[in-house]
C-alpha positions as CSV (number, residue, x, y, z in Angstrom):
1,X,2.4,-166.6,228.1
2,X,0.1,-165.3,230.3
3,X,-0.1,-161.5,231.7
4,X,1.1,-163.0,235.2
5,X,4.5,-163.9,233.4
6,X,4.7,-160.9,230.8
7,X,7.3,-158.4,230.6
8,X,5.5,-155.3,231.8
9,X,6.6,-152.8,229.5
10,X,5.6,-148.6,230.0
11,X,5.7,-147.1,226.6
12,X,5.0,-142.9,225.9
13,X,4.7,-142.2,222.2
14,X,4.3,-139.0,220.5
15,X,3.5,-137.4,217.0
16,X,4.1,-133.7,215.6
17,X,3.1,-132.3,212.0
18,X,4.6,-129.1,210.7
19,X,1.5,-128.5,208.6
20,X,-1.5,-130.6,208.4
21,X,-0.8,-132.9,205.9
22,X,3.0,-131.5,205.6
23,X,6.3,-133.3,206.9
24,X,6.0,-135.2,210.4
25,X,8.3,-136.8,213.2
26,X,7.3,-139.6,215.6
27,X,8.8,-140.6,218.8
28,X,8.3,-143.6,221.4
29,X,10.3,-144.0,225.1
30,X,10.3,-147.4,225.9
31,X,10.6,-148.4,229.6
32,X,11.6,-151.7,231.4
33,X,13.1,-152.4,234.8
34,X,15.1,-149.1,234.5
35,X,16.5,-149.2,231.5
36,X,15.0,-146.8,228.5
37,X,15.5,-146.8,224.7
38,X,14.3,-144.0,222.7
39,X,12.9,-144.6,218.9
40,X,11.6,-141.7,216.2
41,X,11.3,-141.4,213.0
42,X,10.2,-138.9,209.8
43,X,7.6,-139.2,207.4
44,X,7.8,-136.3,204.5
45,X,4.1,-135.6,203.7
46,X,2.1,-137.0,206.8
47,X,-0.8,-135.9,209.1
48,X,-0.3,-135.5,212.8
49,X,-2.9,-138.5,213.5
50,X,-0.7,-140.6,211.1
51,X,2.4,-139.7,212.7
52,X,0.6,-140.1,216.4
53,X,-0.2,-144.0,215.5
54,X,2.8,-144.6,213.9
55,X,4.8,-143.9,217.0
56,X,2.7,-146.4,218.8
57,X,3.2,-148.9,215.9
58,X,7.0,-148.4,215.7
59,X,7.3,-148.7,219.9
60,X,5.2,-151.8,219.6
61,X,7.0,-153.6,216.9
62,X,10.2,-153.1,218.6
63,X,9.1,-155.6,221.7
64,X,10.9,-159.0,221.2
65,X,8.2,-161.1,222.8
66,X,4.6,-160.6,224.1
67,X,4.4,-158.2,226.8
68,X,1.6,-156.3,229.2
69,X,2.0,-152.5,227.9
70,X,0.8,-149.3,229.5
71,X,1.3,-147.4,226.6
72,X,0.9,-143.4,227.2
73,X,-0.5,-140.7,224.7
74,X,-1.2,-137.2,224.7
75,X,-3.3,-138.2,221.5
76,X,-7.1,-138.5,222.3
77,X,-7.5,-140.0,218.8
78,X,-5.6,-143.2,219.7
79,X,-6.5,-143.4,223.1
80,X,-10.3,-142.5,222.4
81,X,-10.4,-145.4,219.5
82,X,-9.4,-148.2,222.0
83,X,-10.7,-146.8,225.3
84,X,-14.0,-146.1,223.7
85,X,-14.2,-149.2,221.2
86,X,-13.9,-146.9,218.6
87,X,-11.9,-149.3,216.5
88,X,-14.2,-152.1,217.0
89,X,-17.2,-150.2,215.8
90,X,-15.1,-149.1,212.6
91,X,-14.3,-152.7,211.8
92,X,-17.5,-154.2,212.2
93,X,-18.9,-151.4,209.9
94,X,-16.7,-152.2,207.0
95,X,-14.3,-149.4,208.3
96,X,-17.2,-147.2,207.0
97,X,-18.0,-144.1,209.7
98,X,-22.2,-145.0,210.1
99,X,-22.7,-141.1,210.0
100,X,-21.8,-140.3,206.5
101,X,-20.2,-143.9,205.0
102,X,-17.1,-142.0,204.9
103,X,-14.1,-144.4,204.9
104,X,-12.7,-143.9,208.0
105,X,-8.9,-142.4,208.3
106,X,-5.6,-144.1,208.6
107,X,-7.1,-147.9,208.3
108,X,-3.7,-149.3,207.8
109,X,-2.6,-147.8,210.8
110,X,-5.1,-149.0,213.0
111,X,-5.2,-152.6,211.1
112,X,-1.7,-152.8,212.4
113,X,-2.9,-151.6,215.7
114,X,-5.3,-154.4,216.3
115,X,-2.4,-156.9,215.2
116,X,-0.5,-155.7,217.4
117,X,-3.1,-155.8,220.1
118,X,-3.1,-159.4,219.4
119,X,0.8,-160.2,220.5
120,X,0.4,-158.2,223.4
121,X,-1.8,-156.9,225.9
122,X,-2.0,-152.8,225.2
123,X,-3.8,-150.0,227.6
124,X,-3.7,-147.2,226.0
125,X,-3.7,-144.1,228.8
126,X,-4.4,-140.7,227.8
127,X,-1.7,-137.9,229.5
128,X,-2.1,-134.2,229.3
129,X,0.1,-133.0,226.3
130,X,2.2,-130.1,226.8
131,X,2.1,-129.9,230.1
132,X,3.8,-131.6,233.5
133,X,4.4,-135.2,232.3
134,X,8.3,-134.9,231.9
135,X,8.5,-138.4,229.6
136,X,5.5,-137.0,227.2
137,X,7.3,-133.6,226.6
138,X,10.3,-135.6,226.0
139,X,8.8,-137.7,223.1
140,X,6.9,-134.7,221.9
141,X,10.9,-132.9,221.6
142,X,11.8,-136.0,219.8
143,X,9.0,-136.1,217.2
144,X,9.5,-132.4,216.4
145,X,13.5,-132.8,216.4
146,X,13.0,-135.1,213.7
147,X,11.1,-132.8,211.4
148,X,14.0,-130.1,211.8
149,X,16.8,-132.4,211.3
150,X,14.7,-133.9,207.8
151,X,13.1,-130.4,206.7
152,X,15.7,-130.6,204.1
153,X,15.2,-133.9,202.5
């Protein structure tokens, strides 16, 4: 399928840490032709970059078929890594950062990213967190709802 014929799909996803590493929520809003669906979930000893790219995977995975995705983050981190070819660079280089040969963080996340990336066509767009964008605030209220509702665990 081509991006003429694709489903064009807007996705906002969102991550929130109580501590960093410490127990996390994610959250994803998927939009289509008016209709929503809202996904998150809870990790219990997470980081809030984890829990930023999981949301993406888990919004991602849920799309039946290939689709053209404008996928929103307040998460420079994601958005940076695509945008600026960050993720490219990292993979070429062994997933080694050149500055200090460090492995770089979260490499099954972003391995699953790039598959991902292969079923269907992804922008990442970078949105002001915390602030006026109504759909971004909302996942951010899921993610953190779902480390209250799991603090327990």
């Amino acid at each position: 399928m081509d991006n003429n014929t694709q489903k064009h799909i807007k996705l906002y996803a969102d991550g929130a840490c109580s501590g960093n590493p410490g127990p996390g929520g994610w959250a994803a809003i998927l939009l289509y032709r008016g209709h929503e669906k809202e996904i998150s979930g809870f990790e219990d000893d997470t980081t809030n970059n984890r829990m930023e790219l999981l949301a993406a995977i888990r919004a991602l995975e849920n799309l039946k078929e290939p689709c053209d995705v404008n996928l929103y983050t307040d998460s420079a981190y994601l958005a940076d890594a695509f945008q600026k070819n960050w993720v490219a660079r990292w993979e070429r280089q062994g997933w080694r950062l050149k500055d200090h040969g460090k492995e770089t963080k979260n490499v099954d996340l972003w391995r699953l990213l790039i598959a991902l990336g292969k079923t269907h066509s992804v922008q990442y767009i970078k949105v002001s967190g915390h602030s006026d964008n109504a759909l971004n605030n909302r996942c951010d209220k899921l993610a953190v709802s779902e480390i209250s509702k799991n603090k327990d665990i």
